[in-house]
MIZADREN-580451 format. One record per residue: residue number from 1; x, y, z of N, C-alpha, C, CB in turn. Coordinates in Angstrom, 2 decimals, always signed. Glycine has a CB too. Example, Ala and Ser with C-alpha at 12.3 -4.5 7.8 and 13.67 -1.06 7.14 Angstrom:
<recs>
<nr:1, nc1:+13.19, nc2:-5.69, nc3:+7.80, cac1:+12.30, cac2:-4.50, cac3:+7.80, cc1:+13.20, cc2:-3.30, cc3:+7.80, cbc1:+11.31, cbc2:-4.47, cbc3:+9.05>;
<nr:2, nc1:+12.85, nc2:-2.25, nc3:+7.08, cac1:+13.67, cac2:-1.06, cac3:+7.14, cc1:+12.90, cc2:+0.03, cc3:+7.87, cbc1:+14.08, cbc2:-0.60, cbc3:+5.72>;
</recs>
This chain:
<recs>
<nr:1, nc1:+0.84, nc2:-1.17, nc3:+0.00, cac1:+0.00, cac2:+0.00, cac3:+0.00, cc1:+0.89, cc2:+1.24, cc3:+0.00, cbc1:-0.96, cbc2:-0.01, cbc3:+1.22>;
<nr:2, nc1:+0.34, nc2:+2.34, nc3:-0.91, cac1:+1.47, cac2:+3.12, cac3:-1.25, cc1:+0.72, cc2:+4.66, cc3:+0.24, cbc1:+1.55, cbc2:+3.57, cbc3:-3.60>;
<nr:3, nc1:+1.77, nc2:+5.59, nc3:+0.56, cac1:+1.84, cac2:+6.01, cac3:+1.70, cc1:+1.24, cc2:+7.48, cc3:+1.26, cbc1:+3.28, cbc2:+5.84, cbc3:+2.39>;
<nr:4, nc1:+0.50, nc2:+7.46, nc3:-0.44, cac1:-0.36, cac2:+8.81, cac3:-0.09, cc1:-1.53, cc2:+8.57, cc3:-0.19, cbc1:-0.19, cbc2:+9.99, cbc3:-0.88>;
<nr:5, nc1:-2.02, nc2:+6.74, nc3:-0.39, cac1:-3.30, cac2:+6.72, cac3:-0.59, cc1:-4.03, cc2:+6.55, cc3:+0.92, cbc1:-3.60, cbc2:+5.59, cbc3:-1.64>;
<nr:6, nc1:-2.72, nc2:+6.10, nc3:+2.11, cac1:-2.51, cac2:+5.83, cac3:+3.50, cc1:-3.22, cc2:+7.39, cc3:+4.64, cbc1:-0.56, cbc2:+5.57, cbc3:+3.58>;
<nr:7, nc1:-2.22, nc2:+8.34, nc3:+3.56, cac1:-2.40, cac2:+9.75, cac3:+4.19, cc1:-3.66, cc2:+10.40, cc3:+3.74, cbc1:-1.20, cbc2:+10.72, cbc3:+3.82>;
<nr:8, nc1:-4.57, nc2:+9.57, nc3:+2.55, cac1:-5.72, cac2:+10.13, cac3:+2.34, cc1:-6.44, cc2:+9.69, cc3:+3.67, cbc1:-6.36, cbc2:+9.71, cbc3:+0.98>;
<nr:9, nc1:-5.92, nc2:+8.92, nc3:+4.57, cac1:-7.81, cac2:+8.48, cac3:+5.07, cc1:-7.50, cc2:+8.83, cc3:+6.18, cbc1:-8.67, cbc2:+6.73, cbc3:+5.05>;
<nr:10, nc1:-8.96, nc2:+8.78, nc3:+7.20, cac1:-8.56, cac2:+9.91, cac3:+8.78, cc1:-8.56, cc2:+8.19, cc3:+9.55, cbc1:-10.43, cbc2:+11.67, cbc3:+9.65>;
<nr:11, nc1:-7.95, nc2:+8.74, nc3:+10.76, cac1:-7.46, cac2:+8.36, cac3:+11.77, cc1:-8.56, cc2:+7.12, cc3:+11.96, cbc1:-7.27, cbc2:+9.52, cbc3:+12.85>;
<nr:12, nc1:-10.12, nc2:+6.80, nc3:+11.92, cac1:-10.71, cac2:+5.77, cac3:+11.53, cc1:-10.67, cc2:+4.43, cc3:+11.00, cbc1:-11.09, cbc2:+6.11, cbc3:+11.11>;
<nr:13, nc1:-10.49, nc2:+5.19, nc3:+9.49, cac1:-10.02, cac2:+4.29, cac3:+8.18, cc1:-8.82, cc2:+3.62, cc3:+8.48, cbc1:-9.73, cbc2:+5.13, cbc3:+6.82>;
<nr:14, nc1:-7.68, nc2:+4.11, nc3:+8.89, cac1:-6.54, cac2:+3.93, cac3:+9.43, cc1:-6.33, cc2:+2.58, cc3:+10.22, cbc1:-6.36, cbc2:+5.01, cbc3:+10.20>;
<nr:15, nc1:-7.36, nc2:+2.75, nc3:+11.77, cac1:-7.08, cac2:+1.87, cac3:+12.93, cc1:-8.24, cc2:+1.00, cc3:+12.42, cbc1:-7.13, cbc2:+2.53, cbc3:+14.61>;
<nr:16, nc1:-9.37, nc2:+0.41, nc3:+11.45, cac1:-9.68, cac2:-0.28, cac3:+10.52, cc1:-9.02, cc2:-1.19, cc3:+9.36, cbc1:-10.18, cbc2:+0.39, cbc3:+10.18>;
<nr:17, nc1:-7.87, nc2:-0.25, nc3:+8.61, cac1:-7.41, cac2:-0.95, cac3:+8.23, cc1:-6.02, cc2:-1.97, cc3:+8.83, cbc1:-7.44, cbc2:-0.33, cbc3:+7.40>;
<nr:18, nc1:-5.57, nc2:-1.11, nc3:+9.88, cac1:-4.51, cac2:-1.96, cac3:+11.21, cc1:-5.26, cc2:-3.20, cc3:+11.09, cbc1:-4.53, cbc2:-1.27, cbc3:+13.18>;
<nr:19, nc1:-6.71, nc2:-3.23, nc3:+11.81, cac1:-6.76, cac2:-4.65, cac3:+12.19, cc1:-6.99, cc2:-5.33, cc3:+11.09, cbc1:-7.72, cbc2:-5.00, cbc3:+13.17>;
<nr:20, nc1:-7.65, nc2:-4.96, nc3:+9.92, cac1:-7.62, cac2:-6.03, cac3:+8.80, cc1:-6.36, cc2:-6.70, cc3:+8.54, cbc1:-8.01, cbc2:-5.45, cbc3:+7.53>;
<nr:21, nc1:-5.37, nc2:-5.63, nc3:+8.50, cac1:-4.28, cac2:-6.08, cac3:+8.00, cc1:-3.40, cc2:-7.42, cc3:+9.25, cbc1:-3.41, cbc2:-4.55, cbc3:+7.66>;
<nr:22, nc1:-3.75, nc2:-6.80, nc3:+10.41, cac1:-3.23, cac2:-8.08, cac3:+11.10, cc1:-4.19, cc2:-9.26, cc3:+11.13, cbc1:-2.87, cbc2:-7.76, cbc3:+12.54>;
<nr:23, nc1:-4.98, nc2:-9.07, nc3:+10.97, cac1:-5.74, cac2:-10.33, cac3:+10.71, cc1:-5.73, cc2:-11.24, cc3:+9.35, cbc1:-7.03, cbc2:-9.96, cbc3:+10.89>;
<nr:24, nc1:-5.07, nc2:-10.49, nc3:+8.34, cac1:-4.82, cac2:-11.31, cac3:+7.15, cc1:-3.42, cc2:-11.60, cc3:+7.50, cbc1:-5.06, cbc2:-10.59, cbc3:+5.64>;
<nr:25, nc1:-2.53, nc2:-10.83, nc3:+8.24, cac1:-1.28, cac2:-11.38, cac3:+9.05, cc1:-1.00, cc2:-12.61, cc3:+9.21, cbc1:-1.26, cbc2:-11.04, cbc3:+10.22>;
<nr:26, nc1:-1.98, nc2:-12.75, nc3:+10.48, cac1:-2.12, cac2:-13.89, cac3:+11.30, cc1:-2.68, cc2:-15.04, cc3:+10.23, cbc1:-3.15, cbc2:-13.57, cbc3:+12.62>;
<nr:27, nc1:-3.99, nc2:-15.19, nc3:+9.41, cac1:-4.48, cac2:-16.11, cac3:+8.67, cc1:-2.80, cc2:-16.76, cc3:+7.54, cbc1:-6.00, cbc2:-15.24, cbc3:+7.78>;
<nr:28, nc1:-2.22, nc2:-15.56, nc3:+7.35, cac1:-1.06, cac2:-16.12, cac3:+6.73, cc1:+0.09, cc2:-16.64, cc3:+7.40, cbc1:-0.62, cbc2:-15.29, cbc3:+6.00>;
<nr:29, nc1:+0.05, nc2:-16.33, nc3:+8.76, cac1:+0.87, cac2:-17.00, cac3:+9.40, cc1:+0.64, cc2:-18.23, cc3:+9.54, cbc1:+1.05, cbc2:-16.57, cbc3:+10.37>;
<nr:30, nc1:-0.74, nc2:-18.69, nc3:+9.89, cac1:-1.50, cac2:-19.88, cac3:+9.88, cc1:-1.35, cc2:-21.08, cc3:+8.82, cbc1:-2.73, cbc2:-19.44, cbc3:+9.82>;
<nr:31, nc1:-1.86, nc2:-20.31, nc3:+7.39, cac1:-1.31, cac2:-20.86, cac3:+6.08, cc1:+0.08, cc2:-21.14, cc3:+6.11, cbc1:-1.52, cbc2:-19.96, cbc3:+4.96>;
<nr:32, nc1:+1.11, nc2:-20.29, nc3:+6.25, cac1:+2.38, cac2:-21.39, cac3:+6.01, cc1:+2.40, cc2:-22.25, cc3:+6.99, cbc1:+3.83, cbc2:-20.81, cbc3:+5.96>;
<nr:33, nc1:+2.45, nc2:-22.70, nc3:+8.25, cac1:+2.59, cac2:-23.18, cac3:+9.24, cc1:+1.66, cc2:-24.55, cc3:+8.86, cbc1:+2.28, cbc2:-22.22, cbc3:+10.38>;
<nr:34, nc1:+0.80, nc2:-24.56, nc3:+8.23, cac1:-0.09, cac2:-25.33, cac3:+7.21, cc1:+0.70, cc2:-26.25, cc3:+5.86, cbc1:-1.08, cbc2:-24.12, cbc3:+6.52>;
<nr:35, nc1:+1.22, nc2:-25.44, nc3:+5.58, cac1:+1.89, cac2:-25.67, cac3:+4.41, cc1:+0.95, cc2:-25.06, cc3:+3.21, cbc1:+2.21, cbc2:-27.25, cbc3:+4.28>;
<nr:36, nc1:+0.32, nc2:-24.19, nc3:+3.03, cac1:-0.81, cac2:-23.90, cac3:+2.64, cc1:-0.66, cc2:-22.71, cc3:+1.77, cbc1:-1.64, cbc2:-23.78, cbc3:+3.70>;
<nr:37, nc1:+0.44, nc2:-21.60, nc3:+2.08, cac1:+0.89, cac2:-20.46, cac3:+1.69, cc1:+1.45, cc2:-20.58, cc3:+0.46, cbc1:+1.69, cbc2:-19.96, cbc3:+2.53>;
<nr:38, nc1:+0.88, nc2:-19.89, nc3:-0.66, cac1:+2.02, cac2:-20.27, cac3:-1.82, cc1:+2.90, cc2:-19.03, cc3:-2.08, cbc1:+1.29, cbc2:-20.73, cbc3:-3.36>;
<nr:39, nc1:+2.45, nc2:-18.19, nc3:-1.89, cac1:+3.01, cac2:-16.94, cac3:-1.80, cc1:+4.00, cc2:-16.43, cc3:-0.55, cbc1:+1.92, cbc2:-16.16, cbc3:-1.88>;
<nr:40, nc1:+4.90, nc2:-17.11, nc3:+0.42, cac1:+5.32, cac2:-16.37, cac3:+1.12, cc1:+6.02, cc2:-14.58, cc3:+1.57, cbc1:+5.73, cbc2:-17.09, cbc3:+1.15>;
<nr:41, nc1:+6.04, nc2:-14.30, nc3:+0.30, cac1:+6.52, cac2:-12.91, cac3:+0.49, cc1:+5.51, cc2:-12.27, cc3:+0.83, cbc1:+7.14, cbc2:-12.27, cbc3:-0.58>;
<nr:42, nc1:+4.43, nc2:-12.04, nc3:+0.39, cac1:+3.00, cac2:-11.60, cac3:+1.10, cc1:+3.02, cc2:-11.30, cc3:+2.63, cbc1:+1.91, cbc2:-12.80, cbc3:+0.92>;
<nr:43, nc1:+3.88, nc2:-12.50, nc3:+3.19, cac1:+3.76, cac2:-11.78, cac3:+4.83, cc1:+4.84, cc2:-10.97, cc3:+5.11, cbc1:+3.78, cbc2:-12.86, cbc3:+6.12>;
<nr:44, nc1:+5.81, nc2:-10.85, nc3:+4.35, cac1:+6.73, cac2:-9.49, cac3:+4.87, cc1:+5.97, cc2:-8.07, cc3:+4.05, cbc1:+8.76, cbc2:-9.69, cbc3:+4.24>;
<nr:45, nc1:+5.48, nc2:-8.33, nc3:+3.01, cac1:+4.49, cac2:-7.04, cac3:+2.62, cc1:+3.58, cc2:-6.27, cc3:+3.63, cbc1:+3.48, cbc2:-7.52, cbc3:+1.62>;
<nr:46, nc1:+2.84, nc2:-7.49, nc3:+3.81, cac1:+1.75, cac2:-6.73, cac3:+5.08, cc1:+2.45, cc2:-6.96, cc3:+6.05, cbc1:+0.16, cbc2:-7.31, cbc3:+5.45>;
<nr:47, nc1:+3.30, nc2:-6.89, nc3:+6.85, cac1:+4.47, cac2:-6.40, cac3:+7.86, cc1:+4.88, cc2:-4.83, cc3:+7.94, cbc1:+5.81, cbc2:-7.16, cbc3:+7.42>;
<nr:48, nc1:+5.28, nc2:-5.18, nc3:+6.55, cac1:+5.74, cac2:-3.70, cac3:+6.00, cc1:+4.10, cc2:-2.83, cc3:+6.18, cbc1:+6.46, cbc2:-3.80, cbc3:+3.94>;
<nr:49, nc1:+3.37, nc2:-3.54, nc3:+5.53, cac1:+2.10, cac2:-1.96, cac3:+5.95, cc1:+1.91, cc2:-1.94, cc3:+6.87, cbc1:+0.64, cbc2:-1.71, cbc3:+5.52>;
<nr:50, nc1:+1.44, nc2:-2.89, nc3:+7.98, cac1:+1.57, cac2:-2.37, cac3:+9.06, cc1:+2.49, cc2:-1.94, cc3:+9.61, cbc1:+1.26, cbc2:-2.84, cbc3:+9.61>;
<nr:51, nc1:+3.43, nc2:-1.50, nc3:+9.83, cac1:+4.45, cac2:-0.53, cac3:+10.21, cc1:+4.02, cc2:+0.60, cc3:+9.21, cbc1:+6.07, cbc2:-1.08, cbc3:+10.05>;
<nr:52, nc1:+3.61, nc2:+0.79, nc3:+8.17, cac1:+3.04, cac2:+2.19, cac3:+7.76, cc1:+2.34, cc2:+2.92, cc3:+8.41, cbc1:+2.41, cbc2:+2.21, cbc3:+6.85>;
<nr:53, nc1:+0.99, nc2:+2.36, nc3:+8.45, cac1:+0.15, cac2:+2.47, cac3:+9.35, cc1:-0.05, cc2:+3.02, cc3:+10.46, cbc1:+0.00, cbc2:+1.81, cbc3:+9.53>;
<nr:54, nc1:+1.27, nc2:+2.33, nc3:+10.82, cac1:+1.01, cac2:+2.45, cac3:+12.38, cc1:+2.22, cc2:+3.51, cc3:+12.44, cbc1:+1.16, cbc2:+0.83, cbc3:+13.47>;
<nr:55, nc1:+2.90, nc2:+4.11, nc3:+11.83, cac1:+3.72, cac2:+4.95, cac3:+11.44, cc1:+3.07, cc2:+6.55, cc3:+11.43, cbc1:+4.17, cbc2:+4.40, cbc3:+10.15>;
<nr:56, nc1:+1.91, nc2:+6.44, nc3:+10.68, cac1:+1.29, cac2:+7.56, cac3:+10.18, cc1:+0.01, cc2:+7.67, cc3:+11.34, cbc1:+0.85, cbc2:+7.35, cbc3:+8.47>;
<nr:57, nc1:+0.04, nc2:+6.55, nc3:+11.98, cac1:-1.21, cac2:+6.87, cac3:+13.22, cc1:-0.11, cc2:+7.80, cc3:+14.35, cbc1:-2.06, cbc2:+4.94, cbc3:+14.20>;
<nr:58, nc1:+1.26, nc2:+7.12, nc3:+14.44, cac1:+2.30, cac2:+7.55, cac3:+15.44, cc1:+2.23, cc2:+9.34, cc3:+15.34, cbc1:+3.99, cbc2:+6.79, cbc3:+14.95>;
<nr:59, nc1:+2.70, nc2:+9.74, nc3:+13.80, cac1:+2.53, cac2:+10.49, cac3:+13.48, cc1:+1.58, cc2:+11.99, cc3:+13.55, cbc1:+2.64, cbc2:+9.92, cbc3:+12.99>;
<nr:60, nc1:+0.20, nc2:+11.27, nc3:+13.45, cac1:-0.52, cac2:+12.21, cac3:+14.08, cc1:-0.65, cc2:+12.45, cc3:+15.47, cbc1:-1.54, cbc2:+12.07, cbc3:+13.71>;
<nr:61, nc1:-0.55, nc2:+11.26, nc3:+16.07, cac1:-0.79, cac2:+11.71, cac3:+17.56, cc1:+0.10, cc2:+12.56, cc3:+17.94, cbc1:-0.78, cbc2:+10.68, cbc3:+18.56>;
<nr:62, nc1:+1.30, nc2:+12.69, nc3:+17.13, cac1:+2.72, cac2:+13.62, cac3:+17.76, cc1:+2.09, cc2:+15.34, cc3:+17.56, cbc1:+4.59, cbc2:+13.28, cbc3:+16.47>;
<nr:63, nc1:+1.23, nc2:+15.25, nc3:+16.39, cac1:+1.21, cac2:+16.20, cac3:+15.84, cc1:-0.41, cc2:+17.00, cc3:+16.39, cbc1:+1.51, cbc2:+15.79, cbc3:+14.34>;
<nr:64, nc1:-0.74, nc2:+16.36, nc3:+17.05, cac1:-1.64, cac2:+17.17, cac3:+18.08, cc1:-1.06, cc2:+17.28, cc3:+19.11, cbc1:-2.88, cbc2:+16.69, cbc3:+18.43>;
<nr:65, nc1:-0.55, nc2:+16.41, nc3:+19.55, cac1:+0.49, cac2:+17.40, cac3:+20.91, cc1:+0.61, cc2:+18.69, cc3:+20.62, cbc1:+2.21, cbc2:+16.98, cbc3:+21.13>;
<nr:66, nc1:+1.47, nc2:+18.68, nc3:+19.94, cac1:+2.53, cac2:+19.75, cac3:+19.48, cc1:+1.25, cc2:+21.22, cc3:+18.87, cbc1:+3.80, cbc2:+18.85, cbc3:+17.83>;
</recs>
């Protein structure tokens, strides 16, 4: 997921898409552990978005402090 379609959505959309994304996480963690995964790079992708995510949630909260 690219990081201006991320910065389009409010703080909602955001902690919505967090948990989707760990929950297709986890189902893929499940799948390889299965043997089931054919795609393994898929789980360092959504790794990587979540750390976006949760990057740009970090982000705002700094930025109402301030």
């Amino acid at each position: 997921m690219d990081m201006p379609v991320l910065r389009a959505k409010d703080d909602a959309e955001l902690r919505d898409e967090l948990l989707r994304l760990r929950r297709s996480e986890f189902e893929m963690r499940m799948q390889l552990r299965t043997g089931q995964l054919a795609r393994n790079h898929t789980i360092r992708e959504t790794r990587r978005d979540i750390a976006r995510v949760k990057t740009l949630l970090t982000e705002r909260r700094q930025g109402e402090k301030e």
